[in-house]
C-alpha positions as CSV (number, residue, x, y, z in Angstrom):
1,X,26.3,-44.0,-10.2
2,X,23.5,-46.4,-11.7
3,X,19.9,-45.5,-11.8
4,X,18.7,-47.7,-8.7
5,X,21.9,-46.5,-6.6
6,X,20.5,-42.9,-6.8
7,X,17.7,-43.7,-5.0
8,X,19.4,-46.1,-1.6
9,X,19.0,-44.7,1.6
10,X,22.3,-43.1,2.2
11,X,24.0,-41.7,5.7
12,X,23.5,-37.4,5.9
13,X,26.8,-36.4,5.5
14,X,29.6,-36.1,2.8
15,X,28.2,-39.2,1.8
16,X,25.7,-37.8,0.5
17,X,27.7,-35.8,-1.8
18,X,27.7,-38.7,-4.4
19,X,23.6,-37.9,-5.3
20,X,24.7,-34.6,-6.5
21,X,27.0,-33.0,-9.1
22,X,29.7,-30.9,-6.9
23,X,32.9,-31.1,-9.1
24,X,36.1,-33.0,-8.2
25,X,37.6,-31.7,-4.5
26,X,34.8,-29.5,-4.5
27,X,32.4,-28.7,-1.9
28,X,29.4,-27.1,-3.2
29,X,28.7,-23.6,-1.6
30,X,27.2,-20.9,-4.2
31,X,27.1,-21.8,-7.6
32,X,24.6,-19.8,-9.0
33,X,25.4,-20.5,-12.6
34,X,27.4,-23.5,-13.8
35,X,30.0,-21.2,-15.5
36,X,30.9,-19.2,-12.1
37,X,33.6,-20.6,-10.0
38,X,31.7,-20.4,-6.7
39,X,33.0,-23.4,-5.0
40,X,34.5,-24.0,-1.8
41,X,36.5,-26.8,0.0
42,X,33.5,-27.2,2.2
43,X,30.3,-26.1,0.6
44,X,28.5,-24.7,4.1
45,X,26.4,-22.4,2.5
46,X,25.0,-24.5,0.3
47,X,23.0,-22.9,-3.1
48,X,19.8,-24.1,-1.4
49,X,20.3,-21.0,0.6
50,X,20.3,-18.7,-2.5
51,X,20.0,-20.8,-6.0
52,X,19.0,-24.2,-5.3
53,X,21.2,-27.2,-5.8
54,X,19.5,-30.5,-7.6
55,X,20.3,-34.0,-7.0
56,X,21.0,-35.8,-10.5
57,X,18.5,-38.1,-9.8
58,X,15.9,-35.4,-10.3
59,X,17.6,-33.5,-13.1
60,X,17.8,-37.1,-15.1
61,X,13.9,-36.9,-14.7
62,X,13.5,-33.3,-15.9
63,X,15.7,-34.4,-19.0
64,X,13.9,-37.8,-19.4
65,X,10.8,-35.3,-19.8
66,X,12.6,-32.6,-22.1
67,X,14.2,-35.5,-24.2
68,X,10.9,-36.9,-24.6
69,X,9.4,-33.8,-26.0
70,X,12.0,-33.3,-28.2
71,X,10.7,-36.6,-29.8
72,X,6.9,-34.9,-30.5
73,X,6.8,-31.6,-29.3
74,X,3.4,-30.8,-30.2
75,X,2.1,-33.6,-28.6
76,X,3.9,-33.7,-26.0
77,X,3.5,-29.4,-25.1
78,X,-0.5,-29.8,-25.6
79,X,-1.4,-33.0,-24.2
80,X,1.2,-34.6,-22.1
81,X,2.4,-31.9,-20.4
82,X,-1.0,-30.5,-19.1
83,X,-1.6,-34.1,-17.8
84,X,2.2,-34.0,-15.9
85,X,1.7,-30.7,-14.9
86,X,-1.8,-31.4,-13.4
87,X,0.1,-34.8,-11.2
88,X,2.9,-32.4,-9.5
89,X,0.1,-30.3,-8.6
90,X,-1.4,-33.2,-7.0
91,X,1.7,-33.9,-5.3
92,X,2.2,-30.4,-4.2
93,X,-1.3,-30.1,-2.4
94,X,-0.7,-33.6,-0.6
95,X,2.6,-32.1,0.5
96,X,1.0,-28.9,1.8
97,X,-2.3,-30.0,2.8
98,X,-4.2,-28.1,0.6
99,X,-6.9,-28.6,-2.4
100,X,-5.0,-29.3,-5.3
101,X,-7.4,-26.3,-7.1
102,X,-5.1,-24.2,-4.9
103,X,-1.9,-24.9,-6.4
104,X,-0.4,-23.7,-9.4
105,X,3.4,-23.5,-10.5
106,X,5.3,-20.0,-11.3
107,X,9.3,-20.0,-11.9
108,X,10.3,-18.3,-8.6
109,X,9.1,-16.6,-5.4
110,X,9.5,-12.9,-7.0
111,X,7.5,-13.9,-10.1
112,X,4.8,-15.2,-7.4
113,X,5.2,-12.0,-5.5
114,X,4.5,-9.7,-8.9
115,X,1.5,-11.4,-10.0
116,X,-0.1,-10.6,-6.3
117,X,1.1,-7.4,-6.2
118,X,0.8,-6.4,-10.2
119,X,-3.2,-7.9,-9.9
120,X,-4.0,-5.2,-6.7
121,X,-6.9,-3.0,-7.6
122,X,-5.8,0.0,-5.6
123,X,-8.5,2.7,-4.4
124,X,-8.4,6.3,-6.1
125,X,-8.4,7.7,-2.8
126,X,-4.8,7.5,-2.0
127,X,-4.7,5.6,1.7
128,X,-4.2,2.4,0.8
129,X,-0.8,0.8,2.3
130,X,1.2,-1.9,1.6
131,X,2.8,-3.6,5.2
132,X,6.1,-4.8,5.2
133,X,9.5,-5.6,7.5
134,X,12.5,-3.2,6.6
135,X,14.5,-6.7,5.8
136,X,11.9,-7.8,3.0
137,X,13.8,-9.1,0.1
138,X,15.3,-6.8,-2.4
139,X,13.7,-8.0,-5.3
140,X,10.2,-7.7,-3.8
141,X,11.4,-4.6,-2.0
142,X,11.8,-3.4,-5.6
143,X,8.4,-4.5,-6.0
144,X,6.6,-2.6,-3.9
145,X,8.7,0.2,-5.0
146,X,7.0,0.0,-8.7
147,X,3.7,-0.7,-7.3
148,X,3.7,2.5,-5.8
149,X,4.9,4.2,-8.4
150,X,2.9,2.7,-11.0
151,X,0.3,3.6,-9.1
152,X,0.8,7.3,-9.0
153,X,0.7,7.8,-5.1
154,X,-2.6,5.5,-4.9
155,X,-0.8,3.4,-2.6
156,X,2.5,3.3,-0.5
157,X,4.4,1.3,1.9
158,X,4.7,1.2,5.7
159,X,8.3,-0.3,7.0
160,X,8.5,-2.3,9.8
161,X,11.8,-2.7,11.5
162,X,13.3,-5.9,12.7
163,X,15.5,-5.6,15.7
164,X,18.4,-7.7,16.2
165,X,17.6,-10.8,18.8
166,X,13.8,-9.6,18.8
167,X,11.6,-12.0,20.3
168,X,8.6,-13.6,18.5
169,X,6.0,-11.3,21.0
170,X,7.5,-8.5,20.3
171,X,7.6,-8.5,16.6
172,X,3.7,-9.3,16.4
173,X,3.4,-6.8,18.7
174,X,5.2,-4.2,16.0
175,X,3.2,-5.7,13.3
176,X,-0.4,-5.1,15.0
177,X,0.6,-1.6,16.1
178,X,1.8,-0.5,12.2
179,X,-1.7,-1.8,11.5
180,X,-3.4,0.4,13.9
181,X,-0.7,3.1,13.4
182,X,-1.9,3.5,9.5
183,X,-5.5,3.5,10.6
184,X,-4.9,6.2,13.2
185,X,-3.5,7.9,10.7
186,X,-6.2,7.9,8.3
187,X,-4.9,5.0,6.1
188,X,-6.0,1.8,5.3
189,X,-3.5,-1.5,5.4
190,X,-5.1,-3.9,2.5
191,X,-1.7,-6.1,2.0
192,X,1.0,-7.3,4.3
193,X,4.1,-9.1,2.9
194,X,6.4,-11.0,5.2
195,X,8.7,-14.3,5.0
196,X,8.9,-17.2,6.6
197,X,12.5,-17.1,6.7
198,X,14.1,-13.8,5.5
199,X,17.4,-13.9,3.4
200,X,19.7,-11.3,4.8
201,X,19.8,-11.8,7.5
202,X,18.7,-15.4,7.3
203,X,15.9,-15.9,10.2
204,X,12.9,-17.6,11.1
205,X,9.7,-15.0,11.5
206,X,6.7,-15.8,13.4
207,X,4.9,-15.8,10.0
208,X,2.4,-17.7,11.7
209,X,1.7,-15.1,14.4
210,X,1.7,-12.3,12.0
211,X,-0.6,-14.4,9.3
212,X,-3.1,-14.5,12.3
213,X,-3.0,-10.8,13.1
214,X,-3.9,-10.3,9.7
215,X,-6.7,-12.6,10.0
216,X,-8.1,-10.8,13.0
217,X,-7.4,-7.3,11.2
218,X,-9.4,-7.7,7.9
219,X,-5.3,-7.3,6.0
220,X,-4.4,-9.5,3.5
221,X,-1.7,-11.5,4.1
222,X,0.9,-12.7,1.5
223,X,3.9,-14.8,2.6
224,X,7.2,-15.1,0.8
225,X,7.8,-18.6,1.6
226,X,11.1,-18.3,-0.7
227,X,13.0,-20.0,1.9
228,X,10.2,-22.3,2.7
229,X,9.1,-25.4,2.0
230,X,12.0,-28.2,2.3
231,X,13.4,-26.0,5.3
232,X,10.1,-25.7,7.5
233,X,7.1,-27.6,8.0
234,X,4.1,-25.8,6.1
235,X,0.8,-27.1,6.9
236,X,-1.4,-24.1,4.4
237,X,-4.5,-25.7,5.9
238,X,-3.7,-24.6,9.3
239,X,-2.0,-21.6,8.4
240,X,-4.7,-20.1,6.0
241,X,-2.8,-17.2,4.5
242,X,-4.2,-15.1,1.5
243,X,-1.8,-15.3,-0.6
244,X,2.0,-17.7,-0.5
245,X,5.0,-18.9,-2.6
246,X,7.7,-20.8,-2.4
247,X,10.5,-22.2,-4.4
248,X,10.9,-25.3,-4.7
249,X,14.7,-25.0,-6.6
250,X,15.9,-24.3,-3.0
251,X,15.7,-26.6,-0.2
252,X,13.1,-28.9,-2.2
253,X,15.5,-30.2,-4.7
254,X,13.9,-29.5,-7.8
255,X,15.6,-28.3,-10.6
256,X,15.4,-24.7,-11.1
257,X,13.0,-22.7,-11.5
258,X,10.2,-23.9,-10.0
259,X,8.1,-22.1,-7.3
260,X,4.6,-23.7,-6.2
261,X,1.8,-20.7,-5.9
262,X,-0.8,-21.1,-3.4
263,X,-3.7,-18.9,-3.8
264,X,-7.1,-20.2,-1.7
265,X,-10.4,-20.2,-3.9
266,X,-11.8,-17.3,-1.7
267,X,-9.0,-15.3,-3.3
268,X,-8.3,-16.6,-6.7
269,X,-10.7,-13.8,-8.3
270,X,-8.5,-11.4,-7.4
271,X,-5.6,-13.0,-9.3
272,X,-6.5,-12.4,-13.1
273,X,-4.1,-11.9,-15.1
274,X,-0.2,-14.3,-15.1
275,X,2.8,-12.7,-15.8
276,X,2.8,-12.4,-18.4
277,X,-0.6,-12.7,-19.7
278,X,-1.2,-15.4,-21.7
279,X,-3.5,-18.3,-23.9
280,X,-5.6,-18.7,-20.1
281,X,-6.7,-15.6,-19.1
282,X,-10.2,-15.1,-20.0
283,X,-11.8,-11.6,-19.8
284,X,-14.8,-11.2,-17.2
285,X,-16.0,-14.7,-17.9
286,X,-17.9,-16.7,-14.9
287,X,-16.6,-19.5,-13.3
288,X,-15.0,-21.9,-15.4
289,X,-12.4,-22.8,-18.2
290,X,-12.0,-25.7,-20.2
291,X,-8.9,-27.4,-22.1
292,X,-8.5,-30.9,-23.7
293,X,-6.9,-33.5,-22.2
294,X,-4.5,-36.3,-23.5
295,X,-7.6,-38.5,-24.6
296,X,-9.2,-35.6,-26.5
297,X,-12.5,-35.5,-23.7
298,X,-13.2,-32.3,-22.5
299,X,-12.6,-31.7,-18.4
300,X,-13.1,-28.5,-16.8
301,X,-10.6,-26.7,-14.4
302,X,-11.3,-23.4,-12.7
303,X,-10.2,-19.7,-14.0
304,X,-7.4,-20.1,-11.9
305,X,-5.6,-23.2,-12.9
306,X,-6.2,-23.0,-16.2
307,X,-4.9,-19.3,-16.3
308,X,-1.4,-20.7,-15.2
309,X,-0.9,-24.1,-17.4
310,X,0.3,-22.7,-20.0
311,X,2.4,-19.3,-20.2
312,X,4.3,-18.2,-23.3
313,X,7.3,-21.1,-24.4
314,X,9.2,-21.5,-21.7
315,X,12.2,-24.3,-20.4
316,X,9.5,-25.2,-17.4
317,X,10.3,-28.9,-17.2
318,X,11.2,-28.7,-13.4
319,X,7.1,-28.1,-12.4
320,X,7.0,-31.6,-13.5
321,X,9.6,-33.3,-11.4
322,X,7.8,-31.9,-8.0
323,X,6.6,-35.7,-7.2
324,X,10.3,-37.2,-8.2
325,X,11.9,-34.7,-5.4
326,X,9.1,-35.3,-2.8
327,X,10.3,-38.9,-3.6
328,X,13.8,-38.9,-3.9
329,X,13.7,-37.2,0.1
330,X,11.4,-39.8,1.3
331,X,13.8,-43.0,0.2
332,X,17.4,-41.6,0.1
333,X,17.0,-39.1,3.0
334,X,13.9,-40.7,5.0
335,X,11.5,-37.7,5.2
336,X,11.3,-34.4,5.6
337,X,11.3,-34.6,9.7
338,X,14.6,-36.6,9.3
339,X,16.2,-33.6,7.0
340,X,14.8,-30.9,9.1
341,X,16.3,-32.2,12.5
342,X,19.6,-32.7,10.7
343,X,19.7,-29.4,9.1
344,X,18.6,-26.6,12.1
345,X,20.9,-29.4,14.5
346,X,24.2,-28.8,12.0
347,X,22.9,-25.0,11.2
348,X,22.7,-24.5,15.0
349,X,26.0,-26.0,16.5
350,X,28.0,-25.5,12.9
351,X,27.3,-21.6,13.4
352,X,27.9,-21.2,17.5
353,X,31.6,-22.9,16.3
354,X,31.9,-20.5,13.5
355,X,31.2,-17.9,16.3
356,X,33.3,-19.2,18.8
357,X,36.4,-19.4,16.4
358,X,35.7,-15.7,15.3
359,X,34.7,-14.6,18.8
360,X,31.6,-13.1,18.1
361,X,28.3,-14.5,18.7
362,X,25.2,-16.0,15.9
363,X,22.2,-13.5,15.2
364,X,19.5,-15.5,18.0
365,X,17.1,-14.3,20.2
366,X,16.7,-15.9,23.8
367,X,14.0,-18.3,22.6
368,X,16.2,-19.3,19.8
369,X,13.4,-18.9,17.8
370,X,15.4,-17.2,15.0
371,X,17.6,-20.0,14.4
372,X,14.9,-22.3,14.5
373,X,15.6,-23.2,10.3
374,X,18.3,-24.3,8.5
375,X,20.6,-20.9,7.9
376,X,22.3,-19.2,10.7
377,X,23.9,-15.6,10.7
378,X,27.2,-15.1,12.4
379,X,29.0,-11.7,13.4
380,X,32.4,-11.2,11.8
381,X,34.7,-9.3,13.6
382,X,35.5,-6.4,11.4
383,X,36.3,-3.3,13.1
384,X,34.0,0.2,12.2
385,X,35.4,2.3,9.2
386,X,38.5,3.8,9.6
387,X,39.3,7.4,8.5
388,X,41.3,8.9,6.1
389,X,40.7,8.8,2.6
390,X,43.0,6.3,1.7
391,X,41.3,3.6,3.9
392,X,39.8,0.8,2.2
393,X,36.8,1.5,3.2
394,X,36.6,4.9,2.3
395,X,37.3,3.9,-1.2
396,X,33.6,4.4,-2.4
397,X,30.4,6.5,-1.5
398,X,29.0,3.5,0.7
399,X,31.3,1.6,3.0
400,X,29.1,-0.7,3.7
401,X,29.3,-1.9,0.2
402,X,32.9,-1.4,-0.2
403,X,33.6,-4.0,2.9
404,X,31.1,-6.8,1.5
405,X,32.5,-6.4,-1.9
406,X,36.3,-6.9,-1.2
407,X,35.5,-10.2,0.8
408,X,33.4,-11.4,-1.4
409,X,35.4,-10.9,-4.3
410,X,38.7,-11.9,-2.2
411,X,36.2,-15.3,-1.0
412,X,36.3,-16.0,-4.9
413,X,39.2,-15.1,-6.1
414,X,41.6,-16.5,-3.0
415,X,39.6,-19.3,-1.5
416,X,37.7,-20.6,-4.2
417,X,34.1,-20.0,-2.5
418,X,31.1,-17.7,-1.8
419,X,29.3,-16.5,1.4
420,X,27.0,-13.9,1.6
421,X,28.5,-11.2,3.4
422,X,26.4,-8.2,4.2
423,X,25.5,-4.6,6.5
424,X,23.3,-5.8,9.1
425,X,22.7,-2.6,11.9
426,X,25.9,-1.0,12.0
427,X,28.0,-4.3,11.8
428,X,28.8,-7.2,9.2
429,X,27.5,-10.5,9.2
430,X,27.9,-13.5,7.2
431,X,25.0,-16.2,6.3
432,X,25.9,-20.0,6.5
433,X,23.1,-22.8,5.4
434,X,23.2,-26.5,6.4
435,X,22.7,-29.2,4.0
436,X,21.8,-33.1,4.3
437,X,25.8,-33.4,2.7
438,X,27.1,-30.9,5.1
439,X,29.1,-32.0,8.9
440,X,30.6,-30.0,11.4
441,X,33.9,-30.1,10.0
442,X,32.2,-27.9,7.0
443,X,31.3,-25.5,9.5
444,X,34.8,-25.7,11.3
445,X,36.6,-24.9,8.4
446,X,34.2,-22.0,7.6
447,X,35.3,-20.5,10.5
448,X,38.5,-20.6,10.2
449,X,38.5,-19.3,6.7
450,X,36.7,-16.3,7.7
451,X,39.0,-15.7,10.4
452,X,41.5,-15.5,7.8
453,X,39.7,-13.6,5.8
454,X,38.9,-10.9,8.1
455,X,42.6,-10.5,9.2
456,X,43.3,-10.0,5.6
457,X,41.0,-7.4,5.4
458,X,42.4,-5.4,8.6
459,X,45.8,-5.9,7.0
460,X,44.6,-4.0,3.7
461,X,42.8,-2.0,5.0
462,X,46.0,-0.8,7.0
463,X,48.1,-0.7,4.3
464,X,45.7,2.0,2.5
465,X,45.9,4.4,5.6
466,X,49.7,4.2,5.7
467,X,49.9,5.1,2.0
């Protein structure tokens, strides 16, 4: 496909297909890394929903830009880049509505999570509490974990649960009683984490609702916006939170990794070291940093942004192609609106046929308010564990394990694809994403493979009891 044909305004669809690198009589679904045969004939959940997938366009942009610093990498690492780097930031904040002093680039959500959590200043009292859902992300569950431990008992975490079909109301409600919950009980909330959309299951929060509460409550909010931005609309100037990242490798269509790191001035103090800590940070100094720029004059930049422009040598040519992606969506898919009103349309109606050819019903609450995004989470009709030692499910410690390994492993080795199959309140459910090069029939066949699937797994899971 020539240069100027990867930028025409093309139909959503499998149409679309051609602006990306799926391979031949593929459909893309989960291909974390390009050596791992996670195809499908179908591609429904799409890596945007766990890796990101790229359109060439873009990643002929982000090698442009790497093939060019190959040419003077001095130069190019000192001078250019800085000047690139400081454009996509531009880009960024005109996306998100925010001061561009606000934004700085990280190479995922998790790293963005760490340098929050890793720059706390806990008290030496012992009653400080970190707030968070029991369906935060296991990474930045893990997170927390070390916090508290690194801390020696200085702080610890308070879980929230999330109830299946839970409406909005209700889980602020939760949210504000934890807070007064930990106070009644003699502790102090300083930090709440939350998603927009979680990942397992895959669901819209009211991270608007619960960034207010911790507004009103004197808690700091920060947002995992993993799942964010390219999915949902984020307007940061009207949502204000302390603290929020989001990957950009995902459902922006950067190359990966790239993850845009808002921090608002009021709490850029706080944040003063990277991960790792590197040529910016600057010990107790006031105020301001300075660096050169491409013409050799001197400008100034605050603490903040100069702290993350340069960290350690890394391969971080996809922070510069931020303004190519925003681009690329605007002329080949029309804008954002335009992809979001495909995407939660197909996610929606794709996963109520999935669950009407499995007989089971989508994760959703009565104001569909969980399903108001681009991934949808469908039931699978697995029966409970069976007993007997010989049962398939009984083969480990943890069934629940046991069940979503075998299909997922079966998915690969059988049907030539991925989906996330996982232990969601005493049943299994699978996650499917919608895509701008995804249509119904995607979601159709989905269905019926899982059907298959499932039977296949009753059937073995027979055969071990009779044995």
């Amino acid at each position: 496909m020539s240069p100027a044909c990867q930028y025409e305004p093309t139909p959503f669809g499998h149409e679309m297909r051609r602006h990306f690198s799926f391979g031949p009589g593929y459909r893309n679904l989960n291909h974390g890394k390009r050596n791992q045969l996670f195809y499908t004939l179908f591609g429904v959940l799409t890596t945007s929903g766990s890796f990101g997938a790229s359109p060439v366009a873009i990643r002929n942009k982000a090698n442009a830009l790497r093939d060019e610093c190959e040419t003077n990498p001095c130069p190019f690492i000192k001078y250019r880049f800085p000047k690139l780097l400081d454009e996509s930031r531009a880009a960024m904040s005109n996306f998100l509505g925010v001061p561009e002093s606000t934004i700085v680039f990280v190479p995922n959500a998790t790293t963005g999570v760490n340098t929050v959590m890793q720059n706390m200043v806990w008290s030496s009292d012992g009653k400080d509490e970190i707030l968070q859902l029991d369906i935060i992300y296991g990474a930045c569950g893990k997170t927390t974990s070390y916090v508290c431990e690194a801390s020696e008992d200085r702080v610890r975490t308070r879980e929230i649960g999330f109830t299946h079909s839970v409406d909005d109301t209700e889980m602020i409600f939760a949210f504000r009683k934890a807070i007064e919950d930990s106070r009644m009980e003699g502790y102090r909330p300083r930090i709440a984490i939350f998603d927009t959309i979680s990942s397992n299951p895959g669901v819209r929060l009211p991270f608007e609702g619960l960034t207010a509460v911790c507004h009103s409550e004197g808690v700091l909010s920060l947002i995992d916006a993993a799942h964010g931005i390219g999915q949902i609309d984020l307007n940061l100037s009207s949502l204000d939170p302390d603290f929020l990242v989001s990957n950009c490798h995902k459902w922006l269509f950067t190359p990966r990794g790239c993850a845009v790191f808002y921090v608002p001035e009021r709490n850029q103090a706080m944040v003063r070291s990277t991960l790792p800590t590197s040529h910016g940070f600057i010990a107790r100094s006031p105020g301001k940093a300075s660096c050169v720029s491409s013409n050799e004059s001197v400008r100034e930049k605050t603490e903040f942004v100069s702290n993350f422009e340069f960290v350690g040598t890394t391969d971080n040519f996809s922070f510069l192609t931020v303004p190519e992606a925003i681009r690329w969506r605007q002329k080949v898919c029309g804008g954002e609106t335009e992809i979001r009103e495909y995407c939660i349309q197909l996610s929606r109606k794709g996963g109520q046929r999935v669950a009407d050819i499995l007989g089971t019903v989508i994760l959703d609450n009565v104001a569909h308010t969980l399903t108001d995004c681009c991934m949808v989470n469908i039931l699978l009709p697995i029966r409970k564990p069976t007993s007997g030692d010989g049962s398939l499910v009984k083969r480990q410690d943890n069934p629940d394990t046991t069940v979503t390994e075998w299909m997922q492993q079966t998915m690969i080795k059988s049907y030539k694809t991925f989906m996330p199959v996982f232990p969601f309140q005493g049943s299994w459910w699978v996650r499917l994403s919608a895509q701008v090069y995804l249509e119904a029939s995607d979601f159709e066949w989905a269905g019926c493979t899982l059907k298959d699937l499932c039977k296949k797994l009753h059937e073995e899971d027979d055969r071990d009891n009779r044995v």
